[in-house]
Backbone as ProteinMPNN parsed JSONL, in Angstrom:
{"seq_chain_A": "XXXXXXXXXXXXXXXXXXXXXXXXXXXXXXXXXXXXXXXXXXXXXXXXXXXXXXXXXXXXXXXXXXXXXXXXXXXXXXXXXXXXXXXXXXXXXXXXXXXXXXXXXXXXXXXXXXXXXXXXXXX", "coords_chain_A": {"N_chain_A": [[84.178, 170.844, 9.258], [83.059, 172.235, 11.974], [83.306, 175.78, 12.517], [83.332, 177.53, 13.891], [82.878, 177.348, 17.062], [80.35, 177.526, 20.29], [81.072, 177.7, 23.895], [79.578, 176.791, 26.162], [79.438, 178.122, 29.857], [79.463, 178.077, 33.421], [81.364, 177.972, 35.415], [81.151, 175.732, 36.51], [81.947, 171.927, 37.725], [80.107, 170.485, 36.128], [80.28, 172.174, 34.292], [83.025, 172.738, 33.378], [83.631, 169.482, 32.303], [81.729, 169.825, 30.241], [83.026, 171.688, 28.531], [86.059, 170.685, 27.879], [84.9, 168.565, 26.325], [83.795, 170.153, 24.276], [86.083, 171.67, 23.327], [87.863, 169.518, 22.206], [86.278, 168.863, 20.268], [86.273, 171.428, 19.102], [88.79, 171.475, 17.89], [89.264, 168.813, 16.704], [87.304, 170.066, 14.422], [89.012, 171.599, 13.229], [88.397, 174.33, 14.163], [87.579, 177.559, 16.162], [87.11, 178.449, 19.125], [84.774, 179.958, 21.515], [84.47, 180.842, 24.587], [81.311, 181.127, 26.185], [80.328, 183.201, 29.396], [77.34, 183.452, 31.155], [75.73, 185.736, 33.251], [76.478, 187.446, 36.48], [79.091, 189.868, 35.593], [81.607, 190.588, 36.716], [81.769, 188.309, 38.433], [81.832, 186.248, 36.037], [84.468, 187.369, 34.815], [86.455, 186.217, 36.434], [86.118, 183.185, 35.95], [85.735, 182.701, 33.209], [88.532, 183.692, 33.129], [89.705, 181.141, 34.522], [88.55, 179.058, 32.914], [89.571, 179.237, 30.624], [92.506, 179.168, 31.075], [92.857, 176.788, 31.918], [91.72, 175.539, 29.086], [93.688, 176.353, 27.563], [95.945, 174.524, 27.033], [95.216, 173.364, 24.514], [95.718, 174.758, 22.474], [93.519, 175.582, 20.742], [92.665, 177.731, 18.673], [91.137, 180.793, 21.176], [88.698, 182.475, 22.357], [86.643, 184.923, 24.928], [83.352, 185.75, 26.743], [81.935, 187.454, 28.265], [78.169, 187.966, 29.355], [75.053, 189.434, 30.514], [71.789, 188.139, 31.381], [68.933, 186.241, 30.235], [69.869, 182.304, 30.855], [69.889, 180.549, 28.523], [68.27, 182.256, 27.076], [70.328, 184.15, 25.914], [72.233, 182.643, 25.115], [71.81, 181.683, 22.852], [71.453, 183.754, 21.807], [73.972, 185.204, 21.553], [75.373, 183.367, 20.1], [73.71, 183.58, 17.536], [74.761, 185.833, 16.823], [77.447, 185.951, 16.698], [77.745, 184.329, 14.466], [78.269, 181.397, 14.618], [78.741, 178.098, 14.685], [77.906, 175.967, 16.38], [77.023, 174.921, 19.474], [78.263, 173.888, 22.616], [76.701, 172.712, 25.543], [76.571, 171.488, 29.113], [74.427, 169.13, 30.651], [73.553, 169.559, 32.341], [71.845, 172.361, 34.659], [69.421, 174.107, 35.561], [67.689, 173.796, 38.758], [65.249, 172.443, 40.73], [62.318, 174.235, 41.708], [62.691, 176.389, 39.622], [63.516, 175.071, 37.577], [61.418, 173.398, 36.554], [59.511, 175.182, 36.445], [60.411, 176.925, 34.507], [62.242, 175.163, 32.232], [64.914, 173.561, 31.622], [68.087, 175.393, 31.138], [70.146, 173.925, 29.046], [67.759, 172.647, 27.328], [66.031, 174.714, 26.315], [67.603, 175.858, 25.425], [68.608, 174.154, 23.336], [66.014, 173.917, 21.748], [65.485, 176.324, 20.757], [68.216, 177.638, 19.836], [70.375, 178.818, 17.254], [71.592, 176.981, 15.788], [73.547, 173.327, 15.595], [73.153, 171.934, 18.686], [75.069, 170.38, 21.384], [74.996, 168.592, 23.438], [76.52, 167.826, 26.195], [76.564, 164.582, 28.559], [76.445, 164.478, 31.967], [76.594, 163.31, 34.216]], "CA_chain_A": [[82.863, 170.578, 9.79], [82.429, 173.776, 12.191], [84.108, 176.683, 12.241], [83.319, 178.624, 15.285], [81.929, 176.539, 18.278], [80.742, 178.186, 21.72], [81.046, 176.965, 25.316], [78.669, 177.69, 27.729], [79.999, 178.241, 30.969], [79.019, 178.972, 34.74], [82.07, 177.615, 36.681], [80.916, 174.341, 37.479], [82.104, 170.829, 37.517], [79.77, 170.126, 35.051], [80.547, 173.113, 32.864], [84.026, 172.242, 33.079], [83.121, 168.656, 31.734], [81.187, 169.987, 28.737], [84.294, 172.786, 28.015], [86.971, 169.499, 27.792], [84.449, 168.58, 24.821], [83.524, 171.027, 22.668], [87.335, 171.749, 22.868], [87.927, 168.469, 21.601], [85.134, 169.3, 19.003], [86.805, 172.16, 18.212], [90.325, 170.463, 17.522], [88.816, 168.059, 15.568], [87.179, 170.087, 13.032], [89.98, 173.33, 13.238], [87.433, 175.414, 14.464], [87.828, 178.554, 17.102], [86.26, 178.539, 20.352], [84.549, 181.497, 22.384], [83.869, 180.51, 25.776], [80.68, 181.976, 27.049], [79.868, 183.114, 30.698], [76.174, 184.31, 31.24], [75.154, 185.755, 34.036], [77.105, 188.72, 36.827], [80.41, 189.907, 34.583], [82.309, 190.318, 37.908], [82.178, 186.654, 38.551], [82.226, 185.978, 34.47], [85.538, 187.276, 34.433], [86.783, 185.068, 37.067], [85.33, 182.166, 35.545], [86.509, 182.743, 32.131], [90.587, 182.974, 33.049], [89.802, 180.26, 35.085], [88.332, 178.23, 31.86], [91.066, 180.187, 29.328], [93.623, 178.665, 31.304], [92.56, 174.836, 31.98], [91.937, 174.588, 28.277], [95.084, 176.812, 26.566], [96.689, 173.592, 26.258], [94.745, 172.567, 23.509], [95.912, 175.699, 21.47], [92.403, 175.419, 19.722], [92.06, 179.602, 18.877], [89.985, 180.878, 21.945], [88.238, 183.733, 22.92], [86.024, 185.099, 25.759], [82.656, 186.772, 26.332], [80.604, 187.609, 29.55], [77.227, 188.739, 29.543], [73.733, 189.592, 31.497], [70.474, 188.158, 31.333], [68.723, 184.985, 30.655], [70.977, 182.491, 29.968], [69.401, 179.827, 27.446], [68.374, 183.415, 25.766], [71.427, 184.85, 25.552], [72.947, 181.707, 24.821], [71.15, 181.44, 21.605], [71.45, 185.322, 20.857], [75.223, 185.354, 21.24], [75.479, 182.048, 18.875], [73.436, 184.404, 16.239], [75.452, 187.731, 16.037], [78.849, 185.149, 16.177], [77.846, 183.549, 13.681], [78.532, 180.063, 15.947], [78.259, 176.749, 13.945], [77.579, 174.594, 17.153], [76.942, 175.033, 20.867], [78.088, 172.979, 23.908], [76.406, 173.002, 27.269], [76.388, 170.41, 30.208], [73.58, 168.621, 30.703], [72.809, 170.113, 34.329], [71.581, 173.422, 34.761], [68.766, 174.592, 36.814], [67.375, 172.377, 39.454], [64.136, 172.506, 41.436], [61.082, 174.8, 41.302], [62.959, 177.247, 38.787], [63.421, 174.132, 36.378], [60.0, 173.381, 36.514], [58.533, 176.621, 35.527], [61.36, 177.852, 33.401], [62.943, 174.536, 32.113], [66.043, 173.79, 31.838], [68.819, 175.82, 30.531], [70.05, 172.836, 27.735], [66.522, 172.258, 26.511], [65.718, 175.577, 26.155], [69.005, 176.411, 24.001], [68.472, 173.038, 21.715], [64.91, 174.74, 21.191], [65.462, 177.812, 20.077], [69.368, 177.165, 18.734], [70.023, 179.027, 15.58], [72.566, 176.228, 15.631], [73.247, 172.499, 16.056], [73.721, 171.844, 20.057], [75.565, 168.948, 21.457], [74.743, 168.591, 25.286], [77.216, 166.553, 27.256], [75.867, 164.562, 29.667], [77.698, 164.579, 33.17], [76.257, 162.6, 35.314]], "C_chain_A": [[82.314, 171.801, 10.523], [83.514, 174.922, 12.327], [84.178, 177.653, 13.542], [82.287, 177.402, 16.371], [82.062, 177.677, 19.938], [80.404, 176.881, 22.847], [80.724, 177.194, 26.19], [79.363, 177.401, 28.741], [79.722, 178.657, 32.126], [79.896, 178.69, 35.86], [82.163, 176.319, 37.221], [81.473, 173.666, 36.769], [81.587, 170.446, 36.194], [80.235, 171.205, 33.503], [81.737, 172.851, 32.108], [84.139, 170.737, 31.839], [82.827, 168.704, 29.947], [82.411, 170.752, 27.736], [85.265, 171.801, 27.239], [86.214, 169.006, 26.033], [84.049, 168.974, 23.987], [84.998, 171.536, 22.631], [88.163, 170.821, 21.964], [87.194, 168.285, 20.283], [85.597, 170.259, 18.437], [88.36, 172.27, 17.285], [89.965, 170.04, 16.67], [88.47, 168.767, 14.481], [87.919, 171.389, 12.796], [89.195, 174.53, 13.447], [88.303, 176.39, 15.654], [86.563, 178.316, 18.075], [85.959, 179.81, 20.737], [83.793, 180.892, 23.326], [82.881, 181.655, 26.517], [79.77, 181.833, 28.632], [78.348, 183.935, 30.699], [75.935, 184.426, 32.534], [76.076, 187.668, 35.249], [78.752, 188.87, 35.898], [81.419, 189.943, 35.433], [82.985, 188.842, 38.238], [82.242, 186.296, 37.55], [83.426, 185.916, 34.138], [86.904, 186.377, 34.906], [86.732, 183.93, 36.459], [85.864, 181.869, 34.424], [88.08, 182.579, 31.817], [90.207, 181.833, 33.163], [89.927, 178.533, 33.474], [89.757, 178.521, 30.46], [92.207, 179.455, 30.106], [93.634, 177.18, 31.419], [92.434, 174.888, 30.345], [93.172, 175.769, 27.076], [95.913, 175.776, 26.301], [96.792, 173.113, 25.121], [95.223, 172.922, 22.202], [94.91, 175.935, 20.113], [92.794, 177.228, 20.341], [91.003, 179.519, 19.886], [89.779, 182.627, 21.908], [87.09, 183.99, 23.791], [84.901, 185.426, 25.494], [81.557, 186.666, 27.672], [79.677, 188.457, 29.062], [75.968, 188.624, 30.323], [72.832, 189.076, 31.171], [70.18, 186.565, 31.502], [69.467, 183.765, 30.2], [70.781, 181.437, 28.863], [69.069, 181.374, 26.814], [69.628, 184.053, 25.125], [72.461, 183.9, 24.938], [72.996, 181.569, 23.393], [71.191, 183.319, 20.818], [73.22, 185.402, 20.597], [75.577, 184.393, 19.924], [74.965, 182.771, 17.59], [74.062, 184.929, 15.867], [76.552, 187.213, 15.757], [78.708, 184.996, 15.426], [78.307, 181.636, 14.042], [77.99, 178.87, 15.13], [77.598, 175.086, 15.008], [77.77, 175.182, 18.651], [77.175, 173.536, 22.134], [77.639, 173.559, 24.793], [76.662, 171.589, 27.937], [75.067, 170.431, 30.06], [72.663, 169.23, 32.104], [72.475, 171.748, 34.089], [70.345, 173.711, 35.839], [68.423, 174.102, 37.782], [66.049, 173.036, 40.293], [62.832, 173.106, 40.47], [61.056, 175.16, 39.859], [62.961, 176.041, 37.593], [62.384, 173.993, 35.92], [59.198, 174.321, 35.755], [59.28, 176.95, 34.413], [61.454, 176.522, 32.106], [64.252, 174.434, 32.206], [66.94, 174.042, 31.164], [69.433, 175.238, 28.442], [68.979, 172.819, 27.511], [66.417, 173.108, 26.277], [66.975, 175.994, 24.658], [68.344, 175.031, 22.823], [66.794, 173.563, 20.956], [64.729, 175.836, 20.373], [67.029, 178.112, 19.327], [69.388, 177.916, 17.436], [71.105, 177.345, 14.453], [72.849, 174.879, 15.688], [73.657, 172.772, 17.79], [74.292, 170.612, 20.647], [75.363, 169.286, 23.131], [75.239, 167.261, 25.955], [76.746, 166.056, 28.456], [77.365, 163.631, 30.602], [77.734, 164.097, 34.198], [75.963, 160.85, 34.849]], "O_chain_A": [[81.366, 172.429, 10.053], [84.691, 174.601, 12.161], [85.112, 178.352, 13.935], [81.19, 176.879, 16.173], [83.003, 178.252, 20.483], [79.855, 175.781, 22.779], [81.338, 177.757, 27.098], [80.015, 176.359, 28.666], [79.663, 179.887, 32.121], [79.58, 178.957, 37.019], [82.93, 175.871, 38.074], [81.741, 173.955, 35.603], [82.324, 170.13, 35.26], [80.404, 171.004, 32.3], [81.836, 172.733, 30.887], [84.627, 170.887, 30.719], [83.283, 168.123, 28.963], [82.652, 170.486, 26.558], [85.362, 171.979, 26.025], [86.778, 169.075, 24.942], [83.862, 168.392, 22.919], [85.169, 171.974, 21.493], [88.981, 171.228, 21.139], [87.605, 167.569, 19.37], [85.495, 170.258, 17.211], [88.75, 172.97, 16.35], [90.157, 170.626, 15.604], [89.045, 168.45, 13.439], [87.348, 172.25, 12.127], [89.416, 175.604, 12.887], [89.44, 176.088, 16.015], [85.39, 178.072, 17.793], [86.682, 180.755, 20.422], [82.666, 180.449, 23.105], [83.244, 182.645, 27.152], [78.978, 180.966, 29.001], [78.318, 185.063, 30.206], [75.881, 183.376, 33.175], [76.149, 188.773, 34.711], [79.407, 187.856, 35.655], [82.381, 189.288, 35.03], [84.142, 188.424, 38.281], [83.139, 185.465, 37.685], [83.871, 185.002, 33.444], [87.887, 185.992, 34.273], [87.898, 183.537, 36.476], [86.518, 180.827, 34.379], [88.707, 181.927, 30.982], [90.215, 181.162, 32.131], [90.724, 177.633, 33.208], [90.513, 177.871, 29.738], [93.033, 179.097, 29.266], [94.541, 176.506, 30.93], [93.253, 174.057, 29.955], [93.188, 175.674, 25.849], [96.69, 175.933, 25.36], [97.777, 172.599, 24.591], [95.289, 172.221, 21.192], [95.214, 176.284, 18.972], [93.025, 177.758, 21.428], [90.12, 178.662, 19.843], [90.475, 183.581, 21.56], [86.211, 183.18, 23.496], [84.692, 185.578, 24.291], [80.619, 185.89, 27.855], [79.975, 189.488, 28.46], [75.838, 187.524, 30.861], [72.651, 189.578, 30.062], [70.696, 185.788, 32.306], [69.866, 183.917, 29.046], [71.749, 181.46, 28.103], [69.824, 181.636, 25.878], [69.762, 184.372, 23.943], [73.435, 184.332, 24.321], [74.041, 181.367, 22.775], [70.998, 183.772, 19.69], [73.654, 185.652, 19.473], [76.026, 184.848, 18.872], [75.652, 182.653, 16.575], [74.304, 184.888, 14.661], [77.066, 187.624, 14.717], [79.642, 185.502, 14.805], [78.67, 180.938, 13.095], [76.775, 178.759, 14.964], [77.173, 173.965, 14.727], [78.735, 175.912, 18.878], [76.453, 172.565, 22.359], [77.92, 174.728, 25.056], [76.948, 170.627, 27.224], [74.454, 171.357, 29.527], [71.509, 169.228, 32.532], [73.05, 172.256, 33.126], [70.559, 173.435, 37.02], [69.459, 173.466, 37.974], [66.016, 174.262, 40.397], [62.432, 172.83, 39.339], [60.236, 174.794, 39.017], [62.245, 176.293, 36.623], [62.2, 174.43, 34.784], [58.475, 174.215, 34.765], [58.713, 177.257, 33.364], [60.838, 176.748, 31.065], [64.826, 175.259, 32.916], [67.116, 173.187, 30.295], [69.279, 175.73, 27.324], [69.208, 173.929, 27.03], [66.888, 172.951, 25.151], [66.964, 176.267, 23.457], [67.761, 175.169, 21.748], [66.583, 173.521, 19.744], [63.909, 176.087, 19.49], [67.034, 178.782, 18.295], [68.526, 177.699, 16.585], [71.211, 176.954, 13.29], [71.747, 174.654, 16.187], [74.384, 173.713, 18.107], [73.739, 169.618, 20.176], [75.689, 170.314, 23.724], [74.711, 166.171, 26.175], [76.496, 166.821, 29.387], [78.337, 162.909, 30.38], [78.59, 164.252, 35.07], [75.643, 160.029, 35.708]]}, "name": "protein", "num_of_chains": 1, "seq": "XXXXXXXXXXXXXXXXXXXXXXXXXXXXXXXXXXXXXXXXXXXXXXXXXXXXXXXXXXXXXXXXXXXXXXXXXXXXXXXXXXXXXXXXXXXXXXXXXXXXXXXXXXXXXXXXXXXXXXXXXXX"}
């Protein structure tokens, strides 16, 4: 079914959450994971063991990838150049004003997506 799935990631509870199932998504259809962190690479790399080690149990193939900018854009640009058959995020992401004007992170990715997106919800 997919072959490469990514996993958005920022550290959180909820990210965690969504990680647990697209790992499970990626089990299921023998796919490879690449867990991605958007945002400072400093704290990315943190973030990333952190996630690389909670789900190495699963022994789904993984691999990493921090980077800068916005992160529904980058979310959707990394998923291109992979080649990425499916994207998880959490359901939570920005909150207040910035939601408002911007939207929010998940909507923005299932919008523009070269990919399907599955958005776990966490609340």
């Amino acid at each position: 079914m997919y072959k490469k799935v990514l996993i958005a990631t920022d550290g959180s509870a909820t990210a965690a959450h969504a990680a647990e199932i697209g790992i499970d998504v990626a089990k299921a259809s023998g796919a490879e994971a690449l867990i991605l962190h958007v945002g400072d690479p400093k704290a990315g790399k943190k973030v990333l063991q952190q996630v690389e080690k909670s789900l190495a149990v699963s022994k789904v193939p993984l691999s990493t990838m921090s980077v800068s900018g916005d992160p529904a854009d980058m979310i959707c640009e990394v998923a291109e150049k992979e080649g990425v058959d499916l994207i998880v995020v959490g359901n939570k992401g920005m909150t207040g004003a910035k939601r408002f004007l911007l939207g929010s992170v998940p909507n923005q990715v299932s919008h523009h997506s070269p990919c399907n997106v599955l958005i776990v919800k966490t609340t």
